[in-house]
LUMGUKOL-502542 format. One record per residue: residue in three letters; x, y, z of N, C-alpha, C, O, CB in turn; residue number from 1. Coordinates in nm, 2 decimals, always signed. Glycine has a CB too. Layout:
N
residu	n_X	n_Y	n_Z	ca_X	ca_Y	ca_Z	c_X	c_Y	c_Z	o_X	o_Y	o_Z	cb_X	cb_Y	cb_Z	num
ALA	X	Y	Z	X	Y	Z	X	Y	Z	X	Y	Z	X	Y	Z	NUM .
...
//
This chain:
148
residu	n_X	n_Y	n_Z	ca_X	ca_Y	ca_Z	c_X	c_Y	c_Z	o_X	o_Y	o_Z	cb_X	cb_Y	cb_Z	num
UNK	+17.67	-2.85	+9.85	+17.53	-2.83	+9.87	+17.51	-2.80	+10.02	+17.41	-2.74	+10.07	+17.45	-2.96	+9.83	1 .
UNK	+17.61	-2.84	+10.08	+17.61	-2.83	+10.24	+17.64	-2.68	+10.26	+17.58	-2.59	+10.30	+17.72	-2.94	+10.33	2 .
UNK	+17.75	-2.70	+10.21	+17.76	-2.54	+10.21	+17.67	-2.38	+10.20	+17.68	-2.28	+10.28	+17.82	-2.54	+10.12	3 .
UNK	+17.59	-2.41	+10.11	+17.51	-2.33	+10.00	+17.36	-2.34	+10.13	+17.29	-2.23	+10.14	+17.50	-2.44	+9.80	4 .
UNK	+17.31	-2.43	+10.20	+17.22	-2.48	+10.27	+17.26	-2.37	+10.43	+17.19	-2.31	+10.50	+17.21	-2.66	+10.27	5 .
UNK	+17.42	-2.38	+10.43	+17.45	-2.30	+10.53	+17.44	-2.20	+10.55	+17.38	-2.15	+10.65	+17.51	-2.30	+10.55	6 .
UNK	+17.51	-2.13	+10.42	+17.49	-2.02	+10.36	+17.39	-1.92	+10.38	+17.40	-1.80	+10.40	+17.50	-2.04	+10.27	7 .
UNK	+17.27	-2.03	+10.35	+17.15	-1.93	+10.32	+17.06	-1.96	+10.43	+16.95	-1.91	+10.45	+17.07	-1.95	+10.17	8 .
UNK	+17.15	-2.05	+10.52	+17.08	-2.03	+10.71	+17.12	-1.92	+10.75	+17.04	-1.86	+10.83	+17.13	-2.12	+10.84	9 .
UNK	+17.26	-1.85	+10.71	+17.30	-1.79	+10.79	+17.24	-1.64	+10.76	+17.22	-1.55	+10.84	+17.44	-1.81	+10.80	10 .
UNK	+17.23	-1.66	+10.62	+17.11	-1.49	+10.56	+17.03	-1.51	+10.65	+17.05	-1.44	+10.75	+17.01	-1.46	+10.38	11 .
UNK	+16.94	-1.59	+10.67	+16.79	-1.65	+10.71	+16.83	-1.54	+10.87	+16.77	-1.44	+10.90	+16.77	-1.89	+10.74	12 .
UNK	+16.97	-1.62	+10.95	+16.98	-1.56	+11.06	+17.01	-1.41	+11.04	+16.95	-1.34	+11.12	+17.07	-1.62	+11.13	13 .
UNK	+17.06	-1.37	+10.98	+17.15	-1.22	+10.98	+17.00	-1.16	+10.96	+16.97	-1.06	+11.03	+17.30	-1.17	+10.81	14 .
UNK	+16.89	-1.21	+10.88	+16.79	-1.12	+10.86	+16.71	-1.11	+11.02	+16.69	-1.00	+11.08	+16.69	-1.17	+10.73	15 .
UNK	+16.69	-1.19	+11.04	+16.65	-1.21	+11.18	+16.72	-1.13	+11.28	+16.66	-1.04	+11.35	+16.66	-1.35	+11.21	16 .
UNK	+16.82	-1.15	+11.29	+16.90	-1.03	+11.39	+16.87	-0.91	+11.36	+16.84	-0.84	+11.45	+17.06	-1.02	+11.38	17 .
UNK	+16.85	-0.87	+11.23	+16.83	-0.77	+11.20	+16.68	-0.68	+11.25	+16.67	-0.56	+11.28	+16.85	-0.80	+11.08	18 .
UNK	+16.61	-0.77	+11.25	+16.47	-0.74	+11.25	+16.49	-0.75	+11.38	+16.47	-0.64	+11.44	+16.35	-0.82	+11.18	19 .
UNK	+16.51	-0.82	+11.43	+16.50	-0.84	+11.61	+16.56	-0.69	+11.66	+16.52	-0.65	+11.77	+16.63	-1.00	+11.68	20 .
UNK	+16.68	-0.59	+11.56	+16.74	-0.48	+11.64	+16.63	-0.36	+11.58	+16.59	-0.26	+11.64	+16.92	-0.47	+11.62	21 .
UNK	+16.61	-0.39	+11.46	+16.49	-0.29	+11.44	+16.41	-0.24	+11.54	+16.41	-0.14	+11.60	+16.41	-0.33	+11.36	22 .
UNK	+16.31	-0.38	+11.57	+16.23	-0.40	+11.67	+16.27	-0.36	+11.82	+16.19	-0.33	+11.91	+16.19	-0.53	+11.66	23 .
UNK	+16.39	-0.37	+11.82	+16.39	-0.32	+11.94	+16.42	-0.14	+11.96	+16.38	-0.06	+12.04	+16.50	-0.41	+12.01	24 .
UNK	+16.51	-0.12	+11.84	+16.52	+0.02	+11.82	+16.37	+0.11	+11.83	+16.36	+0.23	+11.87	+16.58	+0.03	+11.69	25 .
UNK	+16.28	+0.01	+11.79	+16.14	+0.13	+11.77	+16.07	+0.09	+11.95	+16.00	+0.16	+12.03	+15.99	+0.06	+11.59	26 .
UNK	+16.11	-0.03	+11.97	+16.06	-0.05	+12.08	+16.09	+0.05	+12.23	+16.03	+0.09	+12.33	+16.10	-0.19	+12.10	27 .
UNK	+16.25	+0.07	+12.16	+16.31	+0.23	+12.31	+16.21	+0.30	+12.25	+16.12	+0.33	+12.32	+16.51	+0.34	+12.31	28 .
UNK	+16.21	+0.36	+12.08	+16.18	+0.52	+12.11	+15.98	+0.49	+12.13	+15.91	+0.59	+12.13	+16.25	+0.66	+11.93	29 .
UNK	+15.92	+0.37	+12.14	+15.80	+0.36	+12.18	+15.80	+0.39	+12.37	+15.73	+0.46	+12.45	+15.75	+0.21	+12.14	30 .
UNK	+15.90	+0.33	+12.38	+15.93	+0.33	+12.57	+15.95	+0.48	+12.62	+15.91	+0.53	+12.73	+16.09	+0.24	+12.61	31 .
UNK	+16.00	+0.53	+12.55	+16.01	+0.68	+12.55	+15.87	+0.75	+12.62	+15.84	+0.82	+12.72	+16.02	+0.72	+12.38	32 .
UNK	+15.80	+0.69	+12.48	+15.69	+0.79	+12.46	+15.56	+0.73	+12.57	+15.45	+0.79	+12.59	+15.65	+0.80	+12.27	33 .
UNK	+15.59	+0.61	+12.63	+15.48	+0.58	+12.72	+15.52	+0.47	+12.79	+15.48	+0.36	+12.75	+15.33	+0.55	+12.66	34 .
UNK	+15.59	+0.47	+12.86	+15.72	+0.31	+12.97	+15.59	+0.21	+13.02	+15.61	+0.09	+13.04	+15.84	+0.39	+13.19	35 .
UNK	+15.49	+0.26	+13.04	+15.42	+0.19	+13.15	+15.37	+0.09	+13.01	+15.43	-0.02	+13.02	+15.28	+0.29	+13.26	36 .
UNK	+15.29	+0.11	+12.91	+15.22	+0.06	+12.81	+15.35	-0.08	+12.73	+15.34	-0.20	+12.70	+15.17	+0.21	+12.70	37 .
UNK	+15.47	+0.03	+12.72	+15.56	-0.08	+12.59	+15.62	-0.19	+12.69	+15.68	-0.28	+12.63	+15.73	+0.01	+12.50	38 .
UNK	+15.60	-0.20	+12.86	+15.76	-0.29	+12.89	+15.69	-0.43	+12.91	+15.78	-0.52	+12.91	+15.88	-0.24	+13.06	39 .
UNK	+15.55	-0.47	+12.93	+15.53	-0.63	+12.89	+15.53	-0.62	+12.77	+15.65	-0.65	+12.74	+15.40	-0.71	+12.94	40 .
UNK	+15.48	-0.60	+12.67	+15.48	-0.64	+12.51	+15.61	-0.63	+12.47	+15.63	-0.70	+12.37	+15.40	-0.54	+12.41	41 .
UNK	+15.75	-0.54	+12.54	+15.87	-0.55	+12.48	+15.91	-0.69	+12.51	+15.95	-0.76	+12.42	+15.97	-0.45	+12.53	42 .
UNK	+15.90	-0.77	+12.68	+15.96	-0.89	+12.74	+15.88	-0.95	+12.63	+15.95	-1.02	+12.57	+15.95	-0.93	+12.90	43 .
UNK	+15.72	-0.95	+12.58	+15.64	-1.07	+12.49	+15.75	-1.09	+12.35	+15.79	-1.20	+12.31	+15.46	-1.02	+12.43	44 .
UNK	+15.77	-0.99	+12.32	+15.82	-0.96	+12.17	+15.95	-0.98	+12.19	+15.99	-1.01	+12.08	+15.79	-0.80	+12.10	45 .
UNK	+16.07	-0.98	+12.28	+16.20	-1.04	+12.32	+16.19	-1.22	+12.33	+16.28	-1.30	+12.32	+16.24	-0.96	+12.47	46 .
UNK	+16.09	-1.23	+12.35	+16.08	-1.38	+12.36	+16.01	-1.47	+12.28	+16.01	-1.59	+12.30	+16.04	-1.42	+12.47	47 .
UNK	+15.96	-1.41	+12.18	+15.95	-1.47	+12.06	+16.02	-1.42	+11.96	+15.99	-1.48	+11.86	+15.84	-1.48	+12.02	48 .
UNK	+16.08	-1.34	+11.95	+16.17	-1.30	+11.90	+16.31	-1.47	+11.90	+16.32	-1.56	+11.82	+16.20	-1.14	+11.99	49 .
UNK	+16.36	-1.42	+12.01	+16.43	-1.54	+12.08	+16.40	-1.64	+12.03	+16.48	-1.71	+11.97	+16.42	-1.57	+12.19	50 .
UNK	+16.28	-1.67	+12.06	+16.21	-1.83	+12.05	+16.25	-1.84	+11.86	+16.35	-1.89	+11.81	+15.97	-1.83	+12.09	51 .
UNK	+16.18	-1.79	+11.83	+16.17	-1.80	+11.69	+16.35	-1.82	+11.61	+16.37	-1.90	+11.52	+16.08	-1.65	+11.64	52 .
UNK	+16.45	-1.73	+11.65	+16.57	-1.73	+11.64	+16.60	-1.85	+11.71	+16.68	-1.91	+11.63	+16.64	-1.63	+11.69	53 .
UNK	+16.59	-1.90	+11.77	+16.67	-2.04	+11.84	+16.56	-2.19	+11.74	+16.59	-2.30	+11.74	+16.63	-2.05	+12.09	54 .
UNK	+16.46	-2.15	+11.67	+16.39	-2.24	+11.61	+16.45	-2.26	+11.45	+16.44	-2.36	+11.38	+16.24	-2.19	+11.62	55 .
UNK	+16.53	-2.11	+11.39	+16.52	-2.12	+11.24	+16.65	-2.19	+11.28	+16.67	-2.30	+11.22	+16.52	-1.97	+11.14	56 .
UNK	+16.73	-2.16	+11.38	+16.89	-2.20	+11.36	+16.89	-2.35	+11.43	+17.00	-2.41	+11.45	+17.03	-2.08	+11.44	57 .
UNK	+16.77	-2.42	+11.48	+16.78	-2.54	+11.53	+16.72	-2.63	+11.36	+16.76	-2.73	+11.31	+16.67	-2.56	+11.69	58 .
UNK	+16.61	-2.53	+11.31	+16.60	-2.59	+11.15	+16.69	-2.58	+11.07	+16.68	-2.68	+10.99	+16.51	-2.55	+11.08	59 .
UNK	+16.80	-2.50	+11.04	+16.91	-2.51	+10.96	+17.01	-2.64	+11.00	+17.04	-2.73	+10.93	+16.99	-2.37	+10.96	60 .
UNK	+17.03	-2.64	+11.11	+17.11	-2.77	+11.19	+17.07	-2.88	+11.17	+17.15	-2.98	+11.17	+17.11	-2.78	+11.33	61 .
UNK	+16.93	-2.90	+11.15	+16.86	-3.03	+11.15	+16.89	-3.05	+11.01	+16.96	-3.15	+10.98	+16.70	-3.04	+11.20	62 .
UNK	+16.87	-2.99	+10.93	+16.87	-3.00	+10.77	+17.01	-3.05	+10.73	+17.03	-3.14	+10.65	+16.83	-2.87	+10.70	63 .
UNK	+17.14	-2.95	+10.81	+17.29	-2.98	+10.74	+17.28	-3.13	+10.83	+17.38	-3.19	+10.78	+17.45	-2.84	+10.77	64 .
UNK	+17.23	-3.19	+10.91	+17.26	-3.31	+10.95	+17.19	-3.40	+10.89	+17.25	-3.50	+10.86	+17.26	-3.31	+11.08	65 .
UNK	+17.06	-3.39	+10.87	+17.02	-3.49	+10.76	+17.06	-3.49	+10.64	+17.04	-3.59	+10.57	+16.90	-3.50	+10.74	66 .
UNK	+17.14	-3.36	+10.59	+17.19	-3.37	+10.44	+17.33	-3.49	+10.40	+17.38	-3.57	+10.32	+17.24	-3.20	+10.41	67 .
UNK	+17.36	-3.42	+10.55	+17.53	-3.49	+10.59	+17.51	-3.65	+10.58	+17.60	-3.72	+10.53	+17.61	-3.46	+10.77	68 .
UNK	+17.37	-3.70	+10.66	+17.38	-3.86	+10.69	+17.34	-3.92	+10.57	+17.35	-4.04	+10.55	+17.30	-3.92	+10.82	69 .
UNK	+17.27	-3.84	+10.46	+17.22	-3.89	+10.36	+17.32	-3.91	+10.27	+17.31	-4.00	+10.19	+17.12	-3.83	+10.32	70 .
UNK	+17.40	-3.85	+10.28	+17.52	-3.86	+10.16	+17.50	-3.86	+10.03	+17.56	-3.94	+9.96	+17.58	-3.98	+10.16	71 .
UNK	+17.40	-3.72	+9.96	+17.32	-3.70	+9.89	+17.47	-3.69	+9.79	+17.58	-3.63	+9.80	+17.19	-3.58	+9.92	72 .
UNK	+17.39	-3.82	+9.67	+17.53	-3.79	+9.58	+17.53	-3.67	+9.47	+17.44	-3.59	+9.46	+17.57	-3.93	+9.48	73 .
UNK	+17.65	-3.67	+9.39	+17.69	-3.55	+9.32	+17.59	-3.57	+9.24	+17.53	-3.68	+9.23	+17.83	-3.53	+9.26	74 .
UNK	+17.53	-3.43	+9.15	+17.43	-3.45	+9.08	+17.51	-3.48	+8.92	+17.44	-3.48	+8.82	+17.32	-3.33	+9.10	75 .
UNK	+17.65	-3.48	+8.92	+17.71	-3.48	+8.79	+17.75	-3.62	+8.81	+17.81	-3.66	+8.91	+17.84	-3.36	+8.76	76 .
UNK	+17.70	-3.69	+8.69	+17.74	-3.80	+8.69	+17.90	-3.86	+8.61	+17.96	-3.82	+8.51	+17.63	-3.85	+8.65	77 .
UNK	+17.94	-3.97	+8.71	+18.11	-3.90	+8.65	+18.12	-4.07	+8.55	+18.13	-4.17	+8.63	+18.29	-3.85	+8.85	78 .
UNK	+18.13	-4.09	+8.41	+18.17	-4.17	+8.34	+18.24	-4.28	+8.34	+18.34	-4.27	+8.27	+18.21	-4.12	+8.30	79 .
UNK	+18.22	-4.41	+8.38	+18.26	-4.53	+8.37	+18.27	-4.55	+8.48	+18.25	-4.66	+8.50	+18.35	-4.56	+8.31	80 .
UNK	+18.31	-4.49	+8.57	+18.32	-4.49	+8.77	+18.19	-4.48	+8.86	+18.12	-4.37	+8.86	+18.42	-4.35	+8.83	81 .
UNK	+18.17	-4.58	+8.91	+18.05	-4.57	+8.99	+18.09	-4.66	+9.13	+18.20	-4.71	+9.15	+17.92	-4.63	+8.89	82 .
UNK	+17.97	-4.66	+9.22	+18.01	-4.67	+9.35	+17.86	-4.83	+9.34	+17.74	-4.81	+9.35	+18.01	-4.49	+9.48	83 .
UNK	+17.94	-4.97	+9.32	+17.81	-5.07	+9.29	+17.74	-5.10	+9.40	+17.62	-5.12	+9.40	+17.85	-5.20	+9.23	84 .
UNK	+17.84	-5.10	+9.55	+17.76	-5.17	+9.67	+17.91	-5.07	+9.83	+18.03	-5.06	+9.84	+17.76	-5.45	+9.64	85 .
UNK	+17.82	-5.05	+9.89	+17.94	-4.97	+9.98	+17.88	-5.10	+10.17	+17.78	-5.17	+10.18	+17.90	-4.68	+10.00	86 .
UNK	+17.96	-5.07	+10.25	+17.90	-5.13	+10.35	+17.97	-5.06	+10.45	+18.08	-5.10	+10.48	+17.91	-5.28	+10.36	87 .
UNK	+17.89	-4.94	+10.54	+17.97	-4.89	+10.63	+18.04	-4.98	+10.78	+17.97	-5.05	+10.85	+17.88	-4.80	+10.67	88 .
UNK	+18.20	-4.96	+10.83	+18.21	-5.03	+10.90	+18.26	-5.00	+11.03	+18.31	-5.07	+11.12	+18.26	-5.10	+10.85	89 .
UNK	+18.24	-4.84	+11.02	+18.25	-4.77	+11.14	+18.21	-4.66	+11.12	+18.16	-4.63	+11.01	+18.36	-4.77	+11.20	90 .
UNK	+18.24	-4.55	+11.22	+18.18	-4.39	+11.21	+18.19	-4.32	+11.06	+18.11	-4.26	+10.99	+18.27	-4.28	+11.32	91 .
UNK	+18.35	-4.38	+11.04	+18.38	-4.24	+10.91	+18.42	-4.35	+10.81	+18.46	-4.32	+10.69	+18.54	-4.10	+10.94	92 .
UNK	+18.40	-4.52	+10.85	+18.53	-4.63	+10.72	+18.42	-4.70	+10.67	+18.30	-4.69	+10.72	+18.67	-4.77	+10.80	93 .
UNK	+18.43	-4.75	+10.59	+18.36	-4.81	+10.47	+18.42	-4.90	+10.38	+18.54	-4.87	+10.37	+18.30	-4.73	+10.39	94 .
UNK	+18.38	-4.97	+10.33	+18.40	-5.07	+10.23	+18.32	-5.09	+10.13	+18.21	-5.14	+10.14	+18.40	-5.18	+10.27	95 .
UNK	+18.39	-5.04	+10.01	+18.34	-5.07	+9.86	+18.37	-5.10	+9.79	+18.49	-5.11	+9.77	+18.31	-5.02	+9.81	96 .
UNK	+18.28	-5.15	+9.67	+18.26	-5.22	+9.57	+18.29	-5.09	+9.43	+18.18	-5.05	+9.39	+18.11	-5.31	+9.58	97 .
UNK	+18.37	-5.06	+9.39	+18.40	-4.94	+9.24	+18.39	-4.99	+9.17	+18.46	-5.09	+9.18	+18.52	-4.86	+9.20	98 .
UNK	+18.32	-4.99	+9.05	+18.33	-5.02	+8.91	+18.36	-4.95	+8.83	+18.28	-4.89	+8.77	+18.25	-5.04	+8.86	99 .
UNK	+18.50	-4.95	+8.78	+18.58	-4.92	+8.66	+18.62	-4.95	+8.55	+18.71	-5.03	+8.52	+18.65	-4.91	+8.69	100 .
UNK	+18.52	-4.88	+8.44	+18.49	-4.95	+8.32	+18.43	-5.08	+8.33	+18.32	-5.09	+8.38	+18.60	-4.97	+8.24	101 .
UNK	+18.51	-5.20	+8.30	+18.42	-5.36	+8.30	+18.49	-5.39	+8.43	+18.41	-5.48	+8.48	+18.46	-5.51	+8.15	102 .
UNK	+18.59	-5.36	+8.50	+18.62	-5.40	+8.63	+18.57	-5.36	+8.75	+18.53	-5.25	+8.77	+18.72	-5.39	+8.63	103 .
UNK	+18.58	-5.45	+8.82	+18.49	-5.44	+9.00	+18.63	-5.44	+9.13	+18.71	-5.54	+9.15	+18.37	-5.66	+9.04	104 .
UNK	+18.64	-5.30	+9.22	+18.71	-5.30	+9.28	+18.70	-5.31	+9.42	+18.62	-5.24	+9.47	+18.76	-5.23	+9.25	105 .
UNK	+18.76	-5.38	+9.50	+18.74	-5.45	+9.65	+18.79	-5.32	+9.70	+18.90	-5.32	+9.67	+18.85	-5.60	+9.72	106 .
UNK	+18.76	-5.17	+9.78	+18.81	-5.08	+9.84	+18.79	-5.02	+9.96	+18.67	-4.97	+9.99	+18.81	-5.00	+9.77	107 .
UNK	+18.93	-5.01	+10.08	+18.88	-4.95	+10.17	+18.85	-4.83	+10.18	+18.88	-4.78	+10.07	+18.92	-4.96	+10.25	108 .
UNK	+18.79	-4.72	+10.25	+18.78	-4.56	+10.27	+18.79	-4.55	+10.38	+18.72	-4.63	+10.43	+18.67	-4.49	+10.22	109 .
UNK	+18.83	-4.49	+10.44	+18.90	-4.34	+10.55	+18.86	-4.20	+10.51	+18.84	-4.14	+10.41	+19.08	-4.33	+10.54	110 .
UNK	+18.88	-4.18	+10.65	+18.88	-4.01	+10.64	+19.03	-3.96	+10.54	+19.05	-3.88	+10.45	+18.89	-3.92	+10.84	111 .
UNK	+19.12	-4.05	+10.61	+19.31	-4.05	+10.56	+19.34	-4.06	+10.44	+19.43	-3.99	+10.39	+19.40	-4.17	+10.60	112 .
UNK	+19.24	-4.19	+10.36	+19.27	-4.24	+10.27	+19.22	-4.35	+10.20	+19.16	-4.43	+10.27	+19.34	-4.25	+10.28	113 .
UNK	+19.23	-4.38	+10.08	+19.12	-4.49	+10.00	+19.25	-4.60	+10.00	+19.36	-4.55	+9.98	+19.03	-4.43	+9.79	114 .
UNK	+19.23	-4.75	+10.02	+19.31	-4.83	+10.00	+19.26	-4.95	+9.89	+19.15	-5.00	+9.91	+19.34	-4.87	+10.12	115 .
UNK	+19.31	-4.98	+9.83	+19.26	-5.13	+9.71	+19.30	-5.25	+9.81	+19.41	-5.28	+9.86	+19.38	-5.14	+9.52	116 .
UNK	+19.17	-5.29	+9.81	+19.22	-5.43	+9.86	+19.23	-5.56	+9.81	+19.29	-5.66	+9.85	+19.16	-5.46	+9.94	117 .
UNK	+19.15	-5.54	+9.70	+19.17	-5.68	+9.58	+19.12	-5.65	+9.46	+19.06	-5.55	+9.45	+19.09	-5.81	+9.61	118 .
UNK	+19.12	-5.69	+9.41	+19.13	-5.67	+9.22	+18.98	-5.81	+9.26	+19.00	-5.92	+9.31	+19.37	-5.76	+9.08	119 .
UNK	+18.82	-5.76	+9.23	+18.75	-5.90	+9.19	+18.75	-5.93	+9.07	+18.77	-5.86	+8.97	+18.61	-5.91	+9.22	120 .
UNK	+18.74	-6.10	+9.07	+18.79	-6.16	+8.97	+18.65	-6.17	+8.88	+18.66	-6.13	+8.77	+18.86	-6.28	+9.01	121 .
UNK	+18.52	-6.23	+8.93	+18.34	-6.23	+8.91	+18.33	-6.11	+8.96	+18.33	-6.09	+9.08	+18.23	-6.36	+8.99	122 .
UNK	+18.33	-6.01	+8.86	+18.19	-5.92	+8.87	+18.09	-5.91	+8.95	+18.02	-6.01	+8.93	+18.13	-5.93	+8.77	123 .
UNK	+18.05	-5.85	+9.03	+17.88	-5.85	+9.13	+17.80	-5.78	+8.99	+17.85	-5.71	+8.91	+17.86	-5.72	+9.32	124 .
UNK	+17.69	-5.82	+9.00	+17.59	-5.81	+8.94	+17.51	-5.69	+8.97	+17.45	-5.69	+9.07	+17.52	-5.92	+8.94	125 .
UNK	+17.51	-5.58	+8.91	+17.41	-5.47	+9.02	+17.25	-5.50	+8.98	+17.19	-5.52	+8.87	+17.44	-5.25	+8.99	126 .
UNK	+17.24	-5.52	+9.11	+17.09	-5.59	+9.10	+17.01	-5.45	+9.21	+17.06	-5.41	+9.32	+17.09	-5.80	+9.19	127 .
UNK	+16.92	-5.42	+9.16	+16.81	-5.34	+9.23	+16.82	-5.36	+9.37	+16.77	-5.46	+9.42	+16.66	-5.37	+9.19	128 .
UNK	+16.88	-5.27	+9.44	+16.85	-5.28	+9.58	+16.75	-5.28	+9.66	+16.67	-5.22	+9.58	+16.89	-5.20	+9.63	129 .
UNK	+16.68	-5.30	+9.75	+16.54	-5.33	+9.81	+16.56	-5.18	+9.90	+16.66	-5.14	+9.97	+16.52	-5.50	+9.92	130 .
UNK	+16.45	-5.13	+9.87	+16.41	-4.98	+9.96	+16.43	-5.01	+10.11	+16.41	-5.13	+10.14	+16.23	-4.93	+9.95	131 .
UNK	+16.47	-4.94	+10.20	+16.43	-4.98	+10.36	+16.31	-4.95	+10.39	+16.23	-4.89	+10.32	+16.52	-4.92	+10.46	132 .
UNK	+16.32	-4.99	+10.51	+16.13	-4.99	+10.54	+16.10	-4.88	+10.51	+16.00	-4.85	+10.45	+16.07	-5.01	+10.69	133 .
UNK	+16.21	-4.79	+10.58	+16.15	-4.63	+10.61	+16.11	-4.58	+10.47	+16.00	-4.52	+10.48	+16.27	-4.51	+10.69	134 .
UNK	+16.16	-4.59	+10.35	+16.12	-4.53	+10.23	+15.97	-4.58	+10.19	+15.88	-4.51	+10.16	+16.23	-4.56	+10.12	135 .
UNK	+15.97	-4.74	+10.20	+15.85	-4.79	+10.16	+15.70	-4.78	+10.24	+15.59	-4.79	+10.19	+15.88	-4.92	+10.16	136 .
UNK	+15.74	-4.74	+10.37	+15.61	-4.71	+10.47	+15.60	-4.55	+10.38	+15.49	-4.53	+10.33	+15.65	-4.71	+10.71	137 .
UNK	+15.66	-4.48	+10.36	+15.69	-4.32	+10.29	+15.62	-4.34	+10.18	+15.52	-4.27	+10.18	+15.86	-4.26	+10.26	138 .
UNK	+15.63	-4.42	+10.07	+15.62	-4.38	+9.98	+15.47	-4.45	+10.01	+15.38	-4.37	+9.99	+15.72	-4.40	+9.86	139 .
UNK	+15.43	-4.57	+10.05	+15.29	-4.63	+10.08	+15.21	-4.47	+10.14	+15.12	-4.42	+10.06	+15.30	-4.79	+10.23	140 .
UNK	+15.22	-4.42	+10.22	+15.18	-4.31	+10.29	+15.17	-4.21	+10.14	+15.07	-4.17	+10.08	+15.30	-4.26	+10.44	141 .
UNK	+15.27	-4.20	+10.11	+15.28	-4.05	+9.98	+15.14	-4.11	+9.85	+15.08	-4.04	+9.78	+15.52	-4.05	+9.87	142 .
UNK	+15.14	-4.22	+9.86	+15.06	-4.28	+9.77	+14.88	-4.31	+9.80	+14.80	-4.33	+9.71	+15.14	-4.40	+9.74	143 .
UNK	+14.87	-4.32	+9.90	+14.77	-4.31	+9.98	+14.69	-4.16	+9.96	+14.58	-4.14	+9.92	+14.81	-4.34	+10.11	144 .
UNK	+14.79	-4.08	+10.01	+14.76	-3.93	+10.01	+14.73	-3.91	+9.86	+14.64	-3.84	+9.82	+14.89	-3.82	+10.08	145 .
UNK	+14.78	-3.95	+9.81	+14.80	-3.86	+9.65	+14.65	-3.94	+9.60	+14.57	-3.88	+9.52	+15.00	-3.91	+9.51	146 .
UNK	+14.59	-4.10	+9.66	+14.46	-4.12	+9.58	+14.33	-4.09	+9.65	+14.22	-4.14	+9.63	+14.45	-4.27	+9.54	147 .
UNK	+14.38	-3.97	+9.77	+14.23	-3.90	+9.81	+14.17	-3.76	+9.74	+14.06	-3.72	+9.77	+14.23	-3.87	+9.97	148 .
//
């Protein structure tokens, strides 16, 4: 998905370049035809031009980085394997809880590699996680809006 989000920043940009050399192409043969009239509106139109290019590709960046921290899962759900409780414990390592078929697995994760660390003996219960604030102030707000 990260990919595909890139992807179609980078059309987003190529179109933009594009238009940006159009615009300048018509902008010489305008300069041509009257220098005194085109050369502030060319510097106005070079800099929002600019502006606007340094805005789409600062919004594509923002997006693959909130996509990345969200860790938006696969939309294919994969059969008897699921991920019950994870607890991040540094930048890239983590610690989780796998459920495989009726069994519950103690596991580390790495960038390197997944390690088993214990076979649990009691099952954790998946119990409804509690929203973080930030979703619940969100959805209070989304719900507010939606009864005016």
């Amino acid at each position: 998905m990260l990919k595909q989000v890139m992807r179609s920043g980078l059309g987003v940009v190529a179109s933009c370049l594009s238009g940006f050399v159009m615009a300048q192409s018509e902008d010489v043969v305008s300069s041509t035809e009257s220098p005194i009239v085109g050369s502030g509106a060319t510097q106005l139109d070079l800099a929002a031009t600019t502006g606007s290019l340094v805005l789409v590709i600062a919004i594509i960046l923002g997006l693959a980085w909130l996509l990345k921290r969200m860790r938006v899962p696969n939309l294919v759900q994969q059969q008897g394997l699921k991920i019950v409780r994870q607890l991040p414990v540094g930048t890239k390592e983590r610690i989780a809880i796998v459920e495989a078929g009726n069994e519950q697995f103690l596991v580390g994760i790495t960038p390197q590699s997944i390690q088993l660390i214990s076979k649990l003996d009691q099952p954790l219960q998946e119990t409804e996680a509690a929203k973080p604030a930030f979703a619940n102030h969100l959805a209070q707000l989304l719900s507010k809006n939606a009864n005016k």
